[in-house]
C-alpha positions in Angstrom: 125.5 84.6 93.2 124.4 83.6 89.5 127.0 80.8 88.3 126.9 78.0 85.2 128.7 75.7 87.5 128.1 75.9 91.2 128.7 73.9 94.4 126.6 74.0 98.0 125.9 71.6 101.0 122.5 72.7 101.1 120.2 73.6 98.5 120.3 74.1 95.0 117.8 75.7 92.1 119.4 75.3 88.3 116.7 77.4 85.9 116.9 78.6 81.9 117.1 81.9 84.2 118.6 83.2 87.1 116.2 85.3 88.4 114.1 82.4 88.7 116.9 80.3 90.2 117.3 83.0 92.4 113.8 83.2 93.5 113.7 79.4 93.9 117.1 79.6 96.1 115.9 82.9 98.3 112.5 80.0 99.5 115.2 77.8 100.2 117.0 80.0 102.5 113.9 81.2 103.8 112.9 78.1 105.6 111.3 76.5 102.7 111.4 73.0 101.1 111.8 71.6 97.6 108.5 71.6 96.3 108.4 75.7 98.1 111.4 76.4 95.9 110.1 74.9 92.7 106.8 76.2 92.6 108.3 79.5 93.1 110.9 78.8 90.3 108.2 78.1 87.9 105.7 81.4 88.9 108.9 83.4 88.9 109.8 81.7 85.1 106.1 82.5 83.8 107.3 86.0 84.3 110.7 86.1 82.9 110.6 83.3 80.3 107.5 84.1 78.7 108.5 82.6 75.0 109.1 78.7 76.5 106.6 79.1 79.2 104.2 80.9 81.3 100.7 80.5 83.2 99.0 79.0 79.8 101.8 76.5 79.7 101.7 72.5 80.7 104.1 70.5 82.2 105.2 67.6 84.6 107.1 66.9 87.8 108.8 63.9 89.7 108.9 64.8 93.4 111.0 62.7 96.0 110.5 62.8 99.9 114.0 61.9 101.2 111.9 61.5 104.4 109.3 59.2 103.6 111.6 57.6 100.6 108.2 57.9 98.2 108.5 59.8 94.6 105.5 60.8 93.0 105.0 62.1 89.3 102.2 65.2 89.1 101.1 65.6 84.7 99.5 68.6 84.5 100.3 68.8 80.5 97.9 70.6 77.9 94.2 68.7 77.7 91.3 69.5 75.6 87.8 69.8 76.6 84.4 67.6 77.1 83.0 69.4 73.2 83.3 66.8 70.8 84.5 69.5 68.2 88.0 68.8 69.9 88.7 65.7 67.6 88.1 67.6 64.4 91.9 68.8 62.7 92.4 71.9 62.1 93.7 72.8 58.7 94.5 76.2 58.6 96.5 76.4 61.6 100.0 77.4 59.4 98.7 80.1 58.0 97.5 81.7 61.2 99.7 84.0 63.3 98.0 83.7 66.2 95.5 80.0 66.9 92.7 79.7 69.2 92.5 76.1 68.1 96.0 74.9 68.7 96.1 75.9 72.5 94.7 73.4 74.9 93.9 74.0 78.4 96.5 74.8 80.7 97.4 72.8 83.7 100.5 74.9 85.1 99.0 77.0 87.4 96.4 74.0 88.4 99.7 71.2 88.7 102.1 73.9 90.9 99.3 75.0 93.4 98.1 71.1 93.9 101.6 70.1 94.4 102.5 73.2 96.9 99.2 72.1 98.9 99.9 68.7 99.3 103.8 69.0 99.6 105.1 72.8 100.2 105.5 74.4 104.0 105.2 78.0 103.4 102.2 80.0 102.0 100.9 80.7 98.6 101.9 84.6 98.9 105.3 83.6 100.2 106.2 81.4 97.4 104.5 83.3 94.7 105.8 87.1 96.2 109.1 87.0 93.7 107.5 86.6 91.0 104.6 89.2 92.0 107.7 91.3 92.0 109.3 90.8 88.8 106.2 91.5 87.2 105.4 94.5 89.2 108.6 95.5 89.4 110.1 94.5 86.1 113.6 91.8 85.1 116.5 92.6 82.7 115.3 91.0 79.6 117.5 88.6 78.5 119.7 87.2 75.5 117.1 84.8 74.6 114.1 86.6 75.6 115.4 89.4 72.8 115.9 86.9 69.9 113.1 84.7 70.4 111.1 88.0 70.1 112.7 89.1 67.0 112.0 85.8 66.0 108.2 85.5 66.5 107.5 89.3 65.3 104.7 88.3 63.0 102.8 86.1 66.1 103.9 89.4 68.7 102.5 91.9 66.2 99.5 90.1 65.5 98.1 91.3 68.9 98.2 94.6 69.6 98.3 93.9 73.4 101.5 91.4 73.2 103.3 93.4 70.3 103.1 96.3 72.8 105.2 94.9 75.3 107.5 92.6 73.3 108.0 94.7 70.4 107.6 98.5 72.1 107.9 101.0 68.8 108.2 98.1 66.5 111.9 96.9 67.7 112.2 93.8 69.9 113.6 93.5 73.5 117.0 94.2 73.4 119.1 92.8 76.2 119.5 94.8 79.0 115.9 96.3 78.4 113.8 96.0 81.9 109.9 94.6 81.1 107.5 95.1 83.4 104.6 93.4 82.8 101.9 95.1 85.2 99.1 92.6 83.7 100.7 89.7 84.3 101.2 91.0 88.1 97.7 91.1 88.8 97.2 88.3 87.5 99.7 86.2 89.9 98.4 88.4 92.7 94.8 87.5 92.1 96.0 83.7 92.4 97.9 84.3 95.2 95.2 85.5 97.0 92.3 83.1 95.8 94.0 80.0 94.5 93.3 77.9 91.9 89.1 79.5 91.5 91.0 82.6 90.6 92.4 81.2 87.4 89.8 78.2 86.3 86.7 79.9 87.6 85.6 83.5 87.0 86.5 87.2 85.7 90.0 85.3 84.7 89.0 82.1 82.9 85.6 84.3 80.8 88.6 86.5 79.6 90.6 83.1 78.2 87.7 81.3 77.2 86.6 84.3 75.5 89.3 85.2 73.4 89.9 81.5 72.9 86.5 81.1 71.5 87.0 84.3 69.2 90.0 82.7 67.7 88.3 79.2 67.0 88.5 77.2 70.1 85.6 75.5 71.3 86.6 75.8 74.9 84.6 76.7 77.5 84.6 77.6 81.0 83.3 74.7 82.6 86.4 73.2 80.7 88.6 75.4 83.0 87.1 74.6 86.0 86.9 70.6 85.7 90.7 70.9 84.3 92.0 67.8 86.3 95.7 67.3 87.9 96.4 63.8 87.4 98.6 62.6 90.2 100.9 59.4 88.9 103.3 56.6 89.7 106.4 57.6 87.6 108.0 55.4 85.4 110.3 53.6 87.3 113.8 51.2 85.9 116.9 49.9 87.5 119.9 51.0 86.2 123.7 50.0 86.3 122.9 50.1 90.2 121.1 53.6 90.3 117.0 54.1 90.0 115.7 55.6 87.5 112.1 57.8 87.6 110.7 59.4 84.9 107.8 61.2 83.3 104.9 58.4 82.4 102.6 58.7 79.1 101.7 60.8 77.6 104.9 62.3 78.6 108.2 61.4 77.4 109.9 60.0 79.9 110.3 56.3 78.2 112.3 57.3 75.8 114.9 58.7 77.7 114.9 55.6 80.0 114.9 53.1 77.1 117.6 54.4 76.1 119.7 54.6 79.0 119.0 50.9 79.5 119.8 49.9 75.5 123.5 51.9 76.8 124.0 49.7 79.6 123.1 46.3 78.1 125.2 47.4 75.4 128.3 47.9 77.7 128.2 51.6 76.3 130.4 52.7 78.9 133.2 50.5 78.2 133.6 52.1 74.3 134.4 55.5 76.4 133.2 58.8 75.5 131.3 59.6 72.2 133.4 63.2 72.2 136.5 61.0 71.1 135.5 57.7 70.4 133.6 56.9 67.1 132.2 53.5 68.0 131.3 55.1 71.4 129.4 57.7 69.2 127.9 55.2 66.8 126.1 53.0 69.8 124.8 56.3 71.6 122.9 57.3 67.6 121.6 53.5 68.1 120.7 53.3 70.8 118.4 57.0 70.6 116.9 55.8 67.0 115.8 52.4 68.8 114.4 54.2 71.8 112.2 56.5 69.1 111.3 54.2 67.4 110.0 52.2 70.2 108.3 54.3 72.1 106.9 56.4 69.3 105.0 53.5 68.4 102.8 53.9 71.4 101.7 57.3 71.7 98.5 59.1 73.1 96.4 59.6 76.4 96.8 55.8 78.5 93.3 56.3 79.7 92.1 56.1 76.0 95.2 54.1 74.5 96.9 51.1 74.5 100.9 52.6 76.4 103.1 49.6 77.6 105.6 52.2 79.1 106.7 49.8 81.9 107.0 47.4 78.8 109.5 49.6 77.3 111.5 51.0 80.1 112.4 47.4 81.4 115.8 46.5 81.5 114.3 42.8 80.0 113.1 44.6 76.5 116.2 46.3 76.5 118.1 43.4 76.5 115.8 41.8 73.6 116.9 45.5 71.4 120.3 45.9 72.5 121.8 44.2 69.7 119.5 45.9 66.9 120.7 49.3 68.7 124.2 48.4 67.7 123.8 47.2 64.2 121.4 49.8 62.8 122.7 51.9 60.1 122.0 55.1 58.7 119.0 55.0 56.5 118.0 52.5 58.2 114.0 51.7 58.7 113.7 50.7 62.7 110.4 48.3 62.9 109.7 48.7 66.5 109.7 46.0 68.6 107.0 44.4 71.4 107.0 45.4 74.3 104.0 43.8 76.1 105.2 40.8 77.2 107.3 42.6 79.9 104.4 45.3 80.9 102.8 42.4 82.0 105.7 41.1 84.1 106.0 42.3 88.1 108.4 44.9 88.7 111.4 43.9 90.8 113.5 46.0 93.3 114.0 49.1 94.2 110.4 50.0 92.1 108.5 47.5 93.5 109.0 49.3 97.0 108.7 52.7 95.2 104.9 51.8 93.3 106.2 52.7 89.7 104.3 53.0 87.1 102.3 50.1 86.1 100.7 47.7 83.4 99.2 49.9 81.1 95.1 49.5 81.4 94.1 48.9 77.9 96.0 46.1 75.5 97.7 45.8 72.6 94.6 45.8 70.4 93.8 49.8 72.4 97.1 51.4 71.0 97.1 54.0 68.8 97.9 52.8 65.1 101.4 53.7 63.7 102.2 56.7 62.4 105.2 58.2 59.9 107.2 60.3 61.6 106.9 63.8 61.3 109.8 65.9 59.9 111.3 68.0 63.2 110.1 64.9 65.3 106.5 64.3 67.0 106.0 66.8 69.0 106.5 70.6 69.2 107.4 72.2 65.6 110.4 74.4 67.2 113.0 72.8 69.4 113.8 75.8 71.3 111.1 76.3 73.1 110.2 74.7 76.9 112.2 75.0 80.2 113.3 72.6 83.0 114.1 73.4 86.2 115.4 71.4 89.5 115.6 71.8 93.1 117.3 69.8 96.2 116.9 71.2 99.4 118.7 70.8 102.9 116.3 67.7 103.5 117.6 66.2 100.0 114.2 66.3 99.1 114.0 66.7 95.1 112.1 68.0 92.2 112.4 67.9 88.2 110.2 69.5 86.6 109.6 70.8 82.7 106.4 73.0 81.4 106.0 74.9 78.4 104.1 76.8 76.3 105.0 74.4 73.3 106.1 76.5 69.9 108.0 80.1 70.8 104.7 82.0 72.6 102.6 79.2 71.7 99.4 79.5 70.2 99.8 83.3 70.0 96.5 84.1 72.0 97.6 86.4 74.8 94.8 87.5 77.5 95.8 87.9 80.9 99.0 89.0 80.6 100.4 85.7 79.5 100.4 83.5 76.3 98.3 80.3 75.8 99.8 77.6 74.8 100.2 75.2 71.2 99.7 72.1 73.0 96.4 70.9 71.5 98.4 70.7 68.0 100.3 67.5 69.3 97.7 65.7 69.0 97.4 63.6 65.5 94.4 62.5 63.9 94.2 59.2 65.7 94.3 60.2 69.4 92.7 63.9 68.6 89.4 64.0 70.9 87.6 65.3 73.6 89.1 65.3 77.9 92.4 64.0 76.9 96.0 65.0 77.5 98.1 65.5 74.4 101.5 64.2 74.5 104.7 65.3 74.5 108.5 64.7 74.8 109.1 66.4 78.0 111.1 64.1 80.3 111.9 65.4 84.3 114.2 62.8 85.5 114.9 61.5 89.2 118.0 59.6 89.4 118.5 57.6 92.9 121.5 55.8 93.9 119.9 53.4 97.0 117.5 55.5 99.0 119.2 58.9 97.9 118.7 61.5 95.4 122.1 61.1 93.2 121.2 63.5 90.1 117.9 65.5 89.0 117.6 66.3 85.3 115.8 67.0 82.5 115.8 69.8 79.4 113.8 71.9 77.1 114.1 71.8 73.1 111.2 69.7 71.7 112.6 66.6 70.2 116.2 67.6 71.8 114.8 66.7 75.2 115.4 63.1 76.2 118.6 62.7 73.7 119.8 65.7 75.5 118.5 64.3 78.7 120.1 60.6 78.1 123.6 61.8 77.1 123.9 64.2 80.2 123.2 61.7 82.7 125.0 59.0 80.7 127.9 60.8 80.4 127.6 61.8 84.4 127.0 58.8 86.1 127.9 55.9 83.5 131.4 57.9 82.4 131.8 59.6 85.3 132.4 63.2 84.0 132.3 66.0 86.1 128.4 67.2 85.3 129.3 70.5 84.2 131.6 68.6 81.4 128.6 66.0 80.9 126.3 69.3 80.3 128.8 71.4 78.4 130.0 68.4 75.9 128.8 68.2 72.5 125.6 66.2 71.6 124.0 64.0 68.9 120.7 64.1 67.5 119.5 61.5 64.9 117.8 63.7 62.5 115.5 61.9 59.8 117.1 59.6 56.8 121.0 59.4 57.6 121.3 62.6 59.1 122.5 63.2 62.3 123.3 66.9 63.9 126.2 67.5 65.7 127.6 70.3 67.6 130.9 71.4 66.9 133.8 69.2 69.6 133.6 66.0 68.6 136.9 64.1 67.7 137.4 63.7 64.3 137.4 59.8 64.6 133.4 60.2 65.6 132.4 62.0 62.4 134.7 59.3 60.4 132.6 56.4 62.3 129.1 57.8 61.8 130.3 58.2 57.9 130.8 55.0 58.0 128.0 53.7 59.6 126.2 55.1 56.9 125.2 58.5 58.5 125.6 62.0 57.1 127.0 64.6 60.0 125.1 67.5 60.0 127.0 70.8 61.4 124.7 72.2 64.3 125.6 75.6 66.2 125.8 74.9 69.9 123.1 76.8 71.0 119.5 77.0 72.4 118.2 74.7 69.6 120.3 71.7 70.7 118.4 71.3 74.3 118.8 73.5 77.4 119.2 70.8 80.6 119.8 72.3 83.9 120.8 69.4 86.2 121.7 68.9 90.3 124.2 66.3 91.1 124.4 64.9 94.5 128.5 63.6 94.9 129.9 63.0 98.2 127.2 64.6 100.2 127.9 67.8 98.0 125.1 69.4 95.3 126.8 70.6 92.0 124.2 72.6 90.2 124.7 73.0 86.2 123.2 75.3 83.5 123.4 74.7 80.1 125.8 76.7 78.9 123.4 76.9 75.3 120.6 78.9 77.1 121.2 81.7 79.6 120.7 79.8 82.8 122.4 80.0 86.3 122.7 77.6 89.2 122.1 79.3 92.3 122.9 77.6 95.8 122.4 79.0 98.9 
């Protein structure tokens, strides 16, 4: 049974759509475990979300074994090649509908089949048989699917192959269509059947390269097949008593963890909520712009630059930025501040027994120079693309996990039966080169309370992700809200200058104290483009799945 809210003492899949939340639950009930459930979540979203993500997109994951009490982080995110013609820009990317050059290699199909080998219980076919199906077979097309067509009509059209099936006759996907996408089934059977080979190696990857390379990339196929799965510590912070683990660099995760630990040694929690009370508002829009600022100072791949994320996830910096987070003003230039003195310093706690993320490898003098930030933020250009998913099982093992194809159908180049992704178009012209990952915002969030999974998290929307993110699990385990209200519940987002967006709900008191503050309210329509988080809550030995009632979601428990 599809539901925005619902409740189960045994396993839960939240997804941006519930026939992959579905797909993800029916492994579950099938004997399956977490990591079964979510790589058949993500297969079965490649199918039916093919404007956010797909089998050219990139992502992460945090995975916890309740069992063995260990959490591991797998970044499979976008990555250029070994041809030294990746760290040349590429100028005429806006005017092109459809760019070779602004899709990187794609480690989604590489990052779920390396985490069902060394974690899943059932086979391949078995996890990847429902979305075989809704390829074969066909799915109703959605809400979103249908406007986010509509949307990207000149990119669809530009291929006859893609404008086919997204915009049959010239009119896009109306809701209640069924899309069968009898390409894209082949494909996922060939991989079923022959693994990762069948998508890096061979008939597959020549077709990519090929129409990559026709299109301006210099990729090639020996790119594909040495694509590599880097298997991580996650970042790793206590917090008011719970543990936090996040996505490490060049994901996003710090930022979202920063600023969860500016809220608490702020005493955010004591102002109340930021629905109703302005000051409570005003320290949440602090605390976020600090968190940018800080860690979008240190961007780029951590095996070529300088990252101190454990620097700025520790609750010590916090403490240090804690007071700037509550006195900055709209308009207001944020400096960042320095955090290596405490990458350098031991972990304590909970993350010294869970191996977090460490000391980054290269210093100070290795990071990335400073850059302006970009209007839209630093990453994607369109915040409504992405989707995040999570599981729990009957084990309370846990995964969070977030890929995309970057901008809505990324890059444009379709082959295959799927889109490639816009990922190599995060990189700037500082940390642009050859066999690196390119970063991004996406933040998958494990939340532990002691030895226990208490909340899994995380969202889509570009630049929406970790505020969205921090909020939700601020407002859930900090406020105590019920997480369908800590979902539901209008957000912020700092925009650039004064400006900050704000969905429609707020008291009028909070637009009165961000005037005051010197910020200018911006009026933003509650929907896709504000975040989508789809969230599992663990409360009294009870899961309570949520979907983000902005996208068209379901929680599905079994």
């Amino acid at each position: 049974m599809f539901a925005k809210r619902a409740e189960s003492a045994r396993g839960m899949v939240t997804a941006s759509q519930p026939q992959a939340a579905a797909a993800g639950a029916s492994i579950l009930q099938d004997g399956g475990n977490a990591v079964d459930a979510a790589v058949a979540t993500a297969f079965a979203l490649a199918v039916v979300d093919p404007s956010q993500t797909g089998l050219g997109a990139g992502g992460g994951m945090i995975v916890w074994n309740h069992g063995t009490r260990r959490a591991d982080a797998l970044d499979f995110y976008v990555r250029t090649g070994a041809d030294s013609d990746w760290a040349r820009a590429d100028t005429a990317a806006a005017r092109r509908p459809i760019n070779g050059r602004a899709a990187g290699i794609p480690g989604a199909v590489a990052g779920l089949l390396e985490a069902h080998a060394k974690w899943g219980k059932l086979t391949r076919a078995q996890v990847m048989a429902p979305a075989i199906a809704l390829a074969r077979d066909g799915f109703i097309v959605s809400p979103l699917l249908s406007r986010t067509s509509e949307g990207s009509r000149p990119k669809l059209l530009a291929d006859s192959a893609a404008g086919a099936l997204f915009l049959p006759g010239g009119q896009a996907l109306r809701p209640g269509d069924r899309l069968v996408q009898a390409q894209l089934a082949q494909t996922l059977e060939t991989i079923a059947r022959d693994g990762r080979s069948a998508f890096y190696e061979g008939p597959l990857a020549e077709r990519t390269v090929a129409k990559m390379r026709a299109l301006g990339s210099p990729v090639t196929v020996a790119d594909f097949k040495n694509y590599p799965v880097a298997a991580k510590r996650p970042l790793c912070t206590p917090w008011m008593g719970f543990t936090l683990l996040s996505a490490a660099p060049p994901l996003g995760g710090a930022t979202t963890l920063e600023a969860l630990n500016l809220l608490a040694a702020a005493s955010a929690a004591q102002l109340g909520s930021p629905t109703t009370q302005g000051a409570a508002a005003v320290q949440m829009v602090g605390a976020i712009r600090v968190a940018e600022a800080d860690a979008g100072r240190y961007r780029g791949d951590p095996a070529n630059f300088g990252v101190p994320a454990r620097g700025l996830t520790s609750p010590a910096f916090a403490s240090e930025r804690a007071a700037l987070a509550g006195r900055v003003e709209g308009g207001m230039a944020i400096e960042a501040g320095n955090p290596w003195p405490q990458d350098a310093a031991v972990s304590s706690g909970a993350c010294v027994a869970l191996e977090g993320w460490g000391a980054s490898a290269l210093g100070a003098d290795r990071a990335a120079p400073a850059r302006p930030a970009r209007p839209g933020g630093d990453d994607e250009a369109s915040a409504s693309n992405t989707t995040h998913f999570s599981v729990v099982d009957g084990e309370r093992n846990a995964v969070a996990m977030t890929f995309t194809v970057g901008v809505l159908f990324g890059s444009g180049v379709y082959v295959n039966g799927f889109f490639l992704n816009s990922g190599a178009s995060n990189f700037d012209n500082t940390t642009r080169g050859p066999n690196r990952y390119a970063s991004s915002t996406i933040s998958p969030t494990i939340i532990l309370k002691g030895n226990d999974v208490r909340m899994v998290v995380g969202a889509a929307g570009s630049q929406y992700i970790p505020t969205a993110t921090t909020q939700v699990a601020f407002r859930h385990l900090a406020l105590g809200e019920d997480p369908w209200l800590a979902i539901a519940s209008p957000r912020l987002q700092p925009a650039q200058g004064r400006n900050v967006e704000v969905e429609a709900g707020f008291a009028p008191e909070v637009y009165a104290a961000l005037r005051a503050k010197g910020y200018t309210p911006m009026s933003r329509v509650g929907d896709l483009m504000f975040g989508g988080v789809h969230a599992i809550a663990v409360v009294k030995g009870k899961l309570i799945g949520v979907a983000d009632p902005r996208r068209d979601g379901a929680a599905v428990g079994y």
